[in-house]
C-alpha positions as CSV (number, residue, x, y, z in Angstrom):
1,X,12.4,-3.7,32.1
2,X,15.8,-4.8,31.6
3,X,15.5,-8.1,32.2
4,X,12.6,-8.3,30.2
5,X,15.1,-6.6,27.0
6,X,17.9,-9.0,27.4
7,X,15.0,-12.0,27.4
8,X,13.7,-9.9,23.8
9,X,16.9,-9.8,22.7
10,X,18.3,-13.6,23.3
11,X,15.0,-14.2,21.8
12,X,16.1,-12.5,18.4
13,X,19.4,-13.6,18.2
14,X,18.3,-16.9,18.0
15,X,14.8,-17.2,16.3
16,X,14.3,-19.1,13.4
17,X,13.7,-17.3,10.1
18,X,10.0,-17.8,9.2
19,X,8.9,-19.5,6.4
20,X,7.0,-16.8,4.2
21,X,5.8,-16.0,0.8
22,X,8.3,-13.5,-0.7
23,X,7.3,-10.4,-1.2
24,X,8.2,-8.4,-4.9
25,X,9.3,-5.0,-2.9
26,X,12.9,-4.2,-2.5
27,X,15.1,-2.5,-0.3
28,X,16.5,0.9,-2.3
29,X,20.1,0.3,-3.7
30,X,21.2,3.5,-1.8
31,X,24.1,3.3,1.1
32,X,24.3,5.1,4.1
33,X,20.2,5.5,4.5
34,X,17.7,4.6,7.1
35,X,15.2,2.9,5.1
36,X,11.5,3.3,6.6
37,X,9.2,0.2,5.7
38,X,6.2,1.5,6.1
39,X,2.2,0.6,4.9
40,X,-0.9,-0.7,6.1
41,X,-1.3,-3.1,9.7
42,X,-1.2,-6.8,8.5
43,X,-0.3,-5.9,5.0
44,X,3.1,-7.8,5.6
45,X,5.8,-5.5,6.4
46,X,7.5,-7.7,9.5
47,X,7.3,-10.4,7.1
48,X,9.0,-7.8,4.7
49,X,12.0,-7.4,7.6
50,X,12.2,-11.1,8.0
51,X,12.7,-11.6,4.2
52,X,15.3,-9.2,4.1
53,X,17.3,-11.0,7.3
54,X,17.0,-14.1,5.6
55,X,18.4,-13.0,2.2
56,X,21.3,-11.7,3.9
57,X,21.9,-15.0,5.8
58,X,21.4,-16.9,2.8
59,X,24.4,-14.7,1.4
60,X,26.5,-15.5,4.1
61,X,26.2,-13.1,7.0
62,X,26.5,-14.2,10.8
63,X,23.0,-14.9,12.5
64,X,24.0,-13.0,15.3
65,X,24.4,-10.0,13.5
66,X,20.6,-10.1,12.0
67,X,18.0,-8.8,14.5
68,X,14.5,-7.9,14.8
69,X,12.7,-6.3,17.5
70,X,8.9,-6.5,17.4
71,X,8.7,-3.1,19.8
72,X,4.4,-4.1,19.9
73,X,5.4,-6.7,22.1
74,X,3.3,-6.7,25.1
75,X,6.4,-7.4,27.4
76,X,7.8,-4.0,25.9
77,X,4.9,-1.8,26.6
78,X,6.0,1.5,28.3
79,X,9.8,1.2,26.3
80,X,11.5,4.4,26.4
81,X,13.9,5.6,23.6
82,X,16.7,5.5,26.7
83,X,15.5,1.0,27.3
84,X,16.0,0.9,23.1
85,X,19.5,2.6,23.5
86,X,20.6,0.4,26.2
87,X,19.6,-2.9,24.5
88,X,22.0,-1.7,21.5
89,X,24.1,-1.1,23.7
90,X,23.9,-4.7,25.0
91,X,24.2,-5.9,22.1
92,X,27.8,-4.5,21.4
93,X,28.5,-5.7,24.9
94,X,27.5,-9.3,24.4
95,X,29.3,-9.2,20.4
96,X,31.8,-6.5,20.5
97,X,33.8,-8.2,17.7
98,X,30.8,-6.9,16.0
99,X,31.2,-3.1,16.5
100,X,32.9,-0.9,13.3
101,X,34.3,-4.4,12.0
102,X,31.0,-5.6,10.0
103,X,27.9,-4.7,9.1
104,X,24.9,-5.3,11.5
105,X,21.5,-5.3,10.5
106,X,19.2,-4.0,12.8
107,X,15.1,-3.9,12.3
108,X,12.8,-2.0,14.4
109,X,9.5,-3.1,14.0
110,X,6.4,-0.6,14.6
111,X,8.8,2.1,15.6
112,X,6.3,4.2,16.3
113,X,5.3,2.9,20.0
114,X,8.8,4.3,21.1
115,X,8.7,8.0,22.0
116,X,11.3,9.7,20.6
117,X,13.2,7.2,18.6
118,X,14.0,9.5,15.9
119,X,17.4,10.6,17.9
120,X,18.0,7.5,18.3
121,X,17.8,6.5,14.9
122,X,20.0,9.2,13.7
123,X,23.0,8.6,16.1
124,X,22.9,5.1,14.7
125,X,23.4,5.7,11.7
126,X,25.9,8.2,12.2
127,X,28.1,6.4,14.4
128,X,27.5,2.4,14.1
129,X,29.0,0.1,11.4
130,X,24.9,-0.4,10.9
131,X,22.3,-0.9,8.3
132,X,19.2,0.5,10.2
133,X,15.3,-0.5,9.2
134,X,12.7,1.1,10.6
135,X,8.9,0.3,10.3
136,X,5.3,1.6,10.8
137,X,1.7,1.7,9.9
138,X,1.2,5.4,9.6
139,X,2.9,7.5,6.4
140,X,3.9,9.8,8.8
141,X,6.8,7.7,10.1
142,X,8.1,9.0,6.9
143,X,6.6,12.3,5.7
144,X,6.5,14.3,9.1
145,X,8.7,12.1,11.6
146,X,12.2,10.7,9.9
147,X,12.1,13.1,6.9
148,X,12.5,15.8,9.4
149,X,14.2,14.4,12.1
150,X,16.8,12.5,9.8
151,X,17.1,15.3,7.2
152,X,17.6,13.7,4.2
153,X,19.3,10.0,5.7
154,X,16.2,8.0,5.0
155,X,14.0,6.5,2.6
156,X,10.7,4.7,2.4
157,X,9.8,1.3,1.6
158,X,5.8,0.8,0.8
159,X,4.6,-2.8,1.4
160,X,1.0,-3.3,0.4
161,X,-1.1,-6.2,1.0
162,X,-0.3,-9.1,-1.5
163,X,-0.1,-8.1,-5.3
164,X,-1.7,-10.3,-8.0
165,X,1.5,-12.5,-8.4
166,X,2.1,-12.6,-5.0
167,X,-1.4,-13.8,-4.3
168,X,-0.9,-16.2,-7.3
169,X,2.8,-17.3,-5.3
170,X,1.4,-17.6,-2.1
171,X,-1.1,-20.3,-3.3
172,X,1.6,-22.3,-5.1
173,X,0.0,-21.1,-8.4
174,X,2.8,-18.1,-10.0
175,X,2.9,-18.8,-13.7
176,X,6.4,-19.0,-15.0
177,X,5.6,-18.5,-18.5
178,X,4.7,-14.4,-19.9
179,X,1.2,-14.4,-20.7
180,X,2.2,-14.2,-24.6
181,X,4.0,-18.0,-23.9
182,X,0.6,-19.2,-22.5
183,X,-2.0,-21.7,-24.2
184,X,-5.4,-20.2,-23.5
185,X,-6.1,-22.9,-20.2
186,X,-3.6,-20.9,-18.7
187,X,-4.8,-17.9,-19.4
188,X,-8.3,-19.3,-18.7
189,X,-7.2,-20.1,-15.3
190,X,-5.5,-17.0,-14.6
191,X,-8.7,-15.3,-15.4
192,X,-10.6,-17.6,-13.1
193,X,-7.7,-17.0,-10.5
194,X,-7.9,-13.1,-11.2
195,X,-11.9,-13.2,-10.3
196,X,-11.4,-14.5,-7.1
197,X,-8.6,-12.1,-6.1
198,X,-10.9,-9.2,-6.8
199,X,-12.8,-10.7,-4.1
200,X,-10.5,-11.6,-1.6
201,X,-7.9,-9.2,-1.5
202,X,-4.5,-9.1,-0.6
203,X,-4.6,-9.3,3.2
204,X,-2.1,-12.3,3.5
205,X,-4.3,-13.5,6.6
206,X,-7.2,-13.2,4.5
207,X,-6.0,-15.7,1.6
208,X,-7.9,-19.2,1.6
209,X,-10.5,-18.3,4.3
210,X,-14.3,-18.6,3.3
211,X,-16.3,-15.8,3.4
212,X,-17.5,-15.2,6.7
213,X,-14.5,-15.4,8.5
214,X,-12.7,-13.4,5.9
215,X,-15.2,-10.9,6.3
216,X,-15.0,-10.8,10.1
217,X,-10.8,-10.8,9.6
218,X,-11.2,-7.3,7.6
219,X,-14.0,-5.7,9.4
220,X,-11.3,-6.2,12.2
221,X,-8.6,-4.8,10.6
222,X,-10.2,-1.9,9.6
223,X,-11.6,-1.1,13.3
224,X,-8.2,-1.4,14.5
225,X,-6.6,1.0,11.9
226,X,-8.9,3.9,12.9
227,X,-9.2,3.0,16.6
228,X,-5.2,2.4,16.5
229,X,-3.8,4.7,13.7
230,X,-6.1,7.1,13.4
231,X,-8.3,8.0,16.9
232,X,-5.2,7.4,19.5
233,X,-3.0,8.2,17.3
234,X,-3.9,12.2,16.6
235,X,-6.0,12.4,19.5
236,X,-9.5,12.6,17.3
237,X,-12.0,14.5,19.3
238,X,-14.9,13.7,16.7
239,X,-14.9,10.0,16.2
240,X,-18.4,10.3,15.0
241,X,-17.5,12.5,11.9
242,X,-14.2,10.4,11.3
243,X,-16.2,7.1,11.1
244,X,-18.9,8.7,8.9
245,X,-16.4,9.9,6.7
246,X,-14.3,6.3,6.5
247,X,-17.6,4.5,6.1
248,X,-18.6,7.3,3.3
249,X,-15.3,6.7,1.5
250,X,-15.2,2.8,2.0
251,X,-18.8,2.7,0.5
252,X,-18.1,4.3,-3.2
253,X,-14.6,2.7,-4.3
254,X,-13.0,4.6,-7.5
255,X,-15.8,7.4,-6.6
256,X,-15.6,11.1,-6.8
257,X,-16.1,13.1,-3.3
258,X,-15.2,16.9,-1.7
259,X,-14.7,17.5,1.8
260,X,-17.1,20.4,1.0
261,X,-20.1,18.0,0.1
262,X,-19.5,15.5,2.9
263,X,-19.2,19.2,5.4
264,X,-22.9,19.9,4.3
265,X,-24.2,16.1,4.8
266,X,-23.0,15.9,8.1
267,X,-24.4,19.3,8.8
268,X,-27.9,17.9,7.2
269,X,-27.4,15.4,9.8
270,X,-26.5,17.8,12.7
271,X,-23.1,16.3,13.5
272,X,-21.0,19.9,13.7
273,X,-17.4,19.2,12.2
274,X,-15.3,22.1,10.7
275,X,-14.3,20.6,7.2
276,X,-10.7,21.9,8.6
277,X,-11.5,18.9,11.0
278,X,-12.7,16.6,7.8
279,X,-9.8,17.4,5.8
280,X,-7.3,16.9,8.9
281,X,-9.5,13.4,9.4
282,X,-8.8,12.3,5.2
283,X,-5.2,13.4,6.0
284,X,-5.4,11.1,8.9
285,X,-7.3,7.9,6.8
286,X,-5.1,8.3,4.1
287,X,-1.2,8.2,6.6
288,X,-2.8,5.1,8.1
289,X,-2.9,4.0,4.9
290,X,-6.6,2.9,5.0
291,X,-7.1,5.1,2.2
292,X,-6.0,6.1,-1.3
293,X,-6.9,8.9,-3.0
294,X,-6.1,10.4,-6.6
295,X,-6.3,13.7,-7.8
296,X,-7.2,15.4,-11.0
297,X,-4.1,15.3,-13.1
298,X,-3.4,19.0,-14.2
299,X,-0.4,21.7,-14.6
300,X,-2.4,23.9,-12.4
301,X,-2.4,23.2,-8.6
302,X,-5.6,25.2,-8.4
303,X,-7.7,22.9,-10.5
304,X,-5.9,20.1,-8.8
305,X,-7.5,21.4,-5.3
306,X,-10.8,22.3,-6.6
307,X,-11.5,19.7,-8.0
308,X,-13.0,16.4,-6.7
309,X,-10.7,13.5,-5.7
310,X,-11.6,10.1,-6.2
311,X,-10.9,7.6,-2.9
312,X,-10.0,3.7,-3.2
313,X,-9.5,1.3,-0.2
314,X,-6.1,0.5,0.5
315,X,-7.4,-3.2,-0.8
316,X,-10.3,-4.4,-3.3
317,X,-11.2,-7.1,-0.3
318,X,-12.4,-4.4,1.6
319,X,-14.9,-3.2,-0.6
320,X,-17.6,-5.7,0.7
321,X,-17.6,-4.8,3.6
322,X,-18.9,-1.3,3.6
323,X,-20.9,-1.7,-0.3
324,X,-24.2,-0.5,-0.2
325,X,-25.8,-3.0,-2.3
326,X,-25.8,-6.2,-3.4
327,X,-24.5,-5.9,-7.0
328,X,-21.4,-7.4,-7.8
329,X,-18.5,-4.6,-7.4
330,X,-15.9,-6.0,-10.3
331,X,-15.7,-3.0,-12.1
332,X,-14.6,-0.7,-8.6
333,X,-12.8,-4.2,-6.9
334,X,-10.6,-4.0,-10.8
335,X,-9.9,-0.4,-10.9
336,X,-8.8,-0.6,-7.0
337,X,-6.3,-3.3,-8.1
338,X,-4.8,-1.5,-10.7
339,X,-4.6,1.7,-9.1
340,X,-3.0,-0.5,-6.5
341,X,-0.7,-2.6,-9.1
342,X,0.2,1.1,-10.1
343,X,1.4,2.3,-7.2
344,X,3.3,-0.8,-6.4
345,X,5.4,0.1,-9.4
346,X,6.0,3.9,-8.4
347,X,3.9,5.2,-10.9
348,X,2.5,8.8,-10.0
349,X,-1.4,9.0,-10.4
350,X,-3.9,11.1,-11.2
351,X,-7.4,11.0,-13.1
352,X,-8.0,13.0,-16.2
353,X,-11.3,14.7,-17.2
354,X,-11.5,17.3,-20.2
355,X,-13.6,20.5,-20.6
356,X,-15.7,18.5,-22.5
357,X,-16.7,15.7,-20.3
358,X,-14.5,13.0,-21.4
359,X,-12.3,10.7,-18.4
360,X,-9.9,8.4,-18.2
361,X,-9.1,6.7,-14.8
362,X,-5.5,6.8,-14.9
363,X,-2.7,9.4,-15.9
364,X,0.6,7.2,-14.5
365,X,4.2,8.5,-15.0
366,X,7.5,7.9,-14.0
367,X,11.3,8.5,-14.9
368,X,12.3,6.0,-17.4
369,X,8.9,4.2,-18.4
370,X,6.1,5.1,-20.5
371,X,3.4,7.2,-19.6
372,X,0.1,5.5,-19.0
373,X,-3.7,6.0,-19.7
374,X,-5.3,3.1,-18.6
375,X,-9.0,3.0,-18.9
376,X,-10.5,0.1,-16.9
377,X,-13.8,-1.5,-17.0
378,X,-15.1,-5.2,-16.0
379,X,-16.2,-5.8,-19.6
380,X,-16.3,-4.3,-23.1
381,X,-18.9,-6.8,-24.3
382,X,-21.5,-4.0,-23.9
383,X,-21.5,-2.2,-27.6
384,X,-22.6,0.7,-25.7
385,X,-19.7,0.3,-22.6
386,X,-17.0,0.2,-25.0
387,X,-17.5,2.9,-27.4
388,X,-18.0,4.9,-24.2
389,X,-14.6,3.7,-22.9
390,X,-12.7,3.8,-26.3
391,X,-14.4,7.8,-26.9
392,X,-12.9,8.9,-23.8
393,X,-9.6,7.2,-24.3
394,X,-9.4,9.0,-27.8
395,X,-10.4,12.0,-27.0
396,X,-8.1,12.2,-24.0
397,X,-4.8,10.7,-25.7
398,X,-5.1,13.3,-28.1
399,X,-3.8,15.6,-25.5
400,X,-1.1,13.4,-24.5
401,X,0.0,11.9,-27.6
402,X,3.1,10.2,-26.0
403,X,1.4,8.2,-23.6
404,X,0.5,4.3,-24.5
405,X,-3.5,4.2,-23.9
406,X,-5.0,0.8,-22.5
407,X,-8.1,-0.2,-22.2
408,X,-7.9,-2.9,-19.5
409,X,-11.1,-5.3,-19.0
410,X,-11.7,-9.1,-17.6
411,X,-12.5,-10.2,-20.9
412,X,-11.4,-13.0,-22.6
413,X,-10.9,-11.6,-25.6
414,X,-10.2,-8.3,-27.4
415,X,-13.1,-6.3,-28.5
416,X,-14.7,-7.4,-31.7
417,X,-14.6,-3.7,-32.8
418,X,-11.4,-1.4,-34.4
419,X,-9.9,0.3,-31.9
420,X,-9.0,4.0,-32.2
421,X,-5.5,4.4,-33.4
422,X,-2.8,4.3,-30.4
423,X,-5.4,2.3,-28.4
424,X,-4.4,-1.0,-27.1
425,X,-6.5,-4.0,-25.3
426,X,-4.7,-6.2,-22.5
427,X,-6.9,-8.5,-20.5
428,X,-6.4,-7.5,-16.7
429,X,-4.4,-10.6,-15.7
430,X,-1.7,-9.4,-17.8
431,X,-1.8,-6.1,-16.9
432,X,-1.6,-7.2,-13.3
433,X,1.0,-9.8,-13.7
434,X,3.3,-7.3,-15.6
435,X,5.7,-5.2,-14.2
């Protein structure tokens, strides 16, 4: 095994930087952390690592003191946390000039494969001259693993599958005007642009493929995930319940479901599951990151649990794969990109519903931005669509006056109606192109 780490680690001292699309997250501005890149497989986060190792070059630091170890490397199968302690070691051997007189960067990619890194880890960070970065697929390389091992030393980095204006960048196409600077052929081609992402997705693999092949590219992905991140990972003994319940999910994007409802359908069917099991299997979906879900937004945790939760794919490409008919899906493919676009920008989510019947898709907070309502359909054009969208907005914002209410659709053009006071329009191509 040795020989086969000092071969790896030649190999990464030397390896050009990649040419790649850059990618609009950022490393938090906080010394002295681990920080934990983490999100779904082939959503981009070694391409993440490599952007950050070529920003510090391009600021002037040594190549040899960038590195990145792909630990899913088939040569490294079987590496123990005592083969990753002697490579670093070998490092510091090969450049001692390096140790306690600058700062190395070190990236461990898909961390996970390595039994018992997290010591490792820690004794890094407390006793090298070292900025560590750790990645994985699963949200539990940060929630259940670092956060306890490194008790308070590290912090997480979400990479998700491209975002609208990195879709737009990656085909040469990011507009450099704001969309109020546009002429309408702009904006006509943004919507045009916009349609086609809804479609696609954000799988940077995915981007430019026809149909077919991008449909056999996702169906892959998604296999691997559960097989991978999901049935190896936590041992699944049920595999029949778990893929009836991802396919269940996957099939009604920006729907409502209970673990209690999908406990008595699979009972119906005679598949015995404890929902214990199905809410342990969600858990399990949602820290491989295959899934999203969003709660009721509420002051009261009770109502928060009892009531349903609405589930998203972790990408609007996905949804064709597992859509029960053949309707288009821009409506659910739209609200999935905004819950997404959302979440890119560390919003905290939840849906709201009154006692009276009245929703809104999106409650979104956080510290030092406005709160959000954001109502999303495909199109207002429908007389009937949009006073139904505009009621519930109303009726909802009068319970949160503060917020800024949006009603976010593909059309071209505001609604030929008043709105109700506080009530904006914004096309979705801005929405999704603003920060």
């Amino acid at each position: 095994m040795r020989d086969i780490l000092e071969l790896v680690l030649a190999e990464a001292l030397t390896r050009p930087f990649p040419q790649l699309t850059k990618r609009d997250a950022r490393l938090p501005r906080v010394a002295g952390k681990v920080m934990a890149v983490i999100g779904v497989r082939r959503g981009g986060k070694t391409s993440f690592l490599w952007q950050c190792l070529a920003d510090r070059f391009a600021a002037g630091r040594p190549r040899d003191s960038l590195i990145l170890l792909g630990l899913e490397d088939d040569r490294l199968d079987g590496i123990t946390v005592a083969d990753l302690s002697w490579l670093v070691e070998e490092y510091f051997r090969r450049f001692p000039g390096r140790r306690d007189a600058t700062t190395v960067t070190l990236c461990l990619d898909e961390i996970q494969v390595v039994p018992g890194w997290e010591k490792l880890v820690r004794r890094l960070v407390d006793t090298e001259e070292m900025e560590l970065l750790v990645s994985g697929s699963s949200a539990r390389l940060l929630s259940s693993e670092i956060a306890t091992s490194m008790r308070g030393r590290a912090m997480d980095v979400l990479v998700y599958p491209f975002s609208f204006r990195e879709a737009l960048r990656h085909a040469g196409e990011e507009p450099t005007k704001p969309w109020t600077s546009m002429a309408r052929a702009g904006r006509s081609r943004l919507d045009a642009r916009l349609r086609a992402y809804l479609t696609v997705g954000g799988f940077p693999e995915a981007q430019g493929l026809e149909a077919l092949d991008r449909f056999r590219l996702l169906r892959g992905y998604v296999d691997v995930m559960v097989l991978r991140d999901v049935i190896e990972r936590h041992a699944v003994t049920n595999p029949l319940a778990l893929r009836w319940l991802q396919r269940e999910l996957l099939s009604s994007p920006a729907g409502a479901f209970s673990i209690n409802k999908c406990f008595n359908t699979l009972k119906s069917q005679g598949v015995a599951v404890s929902k214990d099991t199905l809410h342990a299997y969600l858990a399990h979906l949602e820290d491989a990151f295959l899934i999203r879900t969003v709660a009721l937004h509420t002051a009261s945790e009770r109502q928060r649990m009892v009531h349903p939760r609405k589930a998203y794919p972790i990408d609007q490409g996905m949804i064709a794969l597992f859509q029960r008919t053949a309707a288009p899906q821009t409506g659910h493919a739209l609200e999935t990109a905004v819950l997404l676009h959302l979440e890119r920008a560390h919003y905290t989510l939840g849906y709201v519903r009154t006692s009276d019947g009245y929703e809104v898709d999106f409650h979104a907070s956080r510290p030092g931005a406005d709160t959000l309502l954001v109502q999303v359909c495909a199109s207002a054009s429908d007389t009937a669509t949009l006073a139904r969208e505009l009621r519930a907005l109303a009726h909802v914002r009068q319970n949160y006056p503060e917020a800024r209410a949006l009603l976010v659709t593909m059309d071209a053009d505001p609604p030929g109606t008043d709105l109700p006071e506080g009530v904006e329009w914004m096309p979705a191509a801005r929405f999704l192109l603003e920060e």
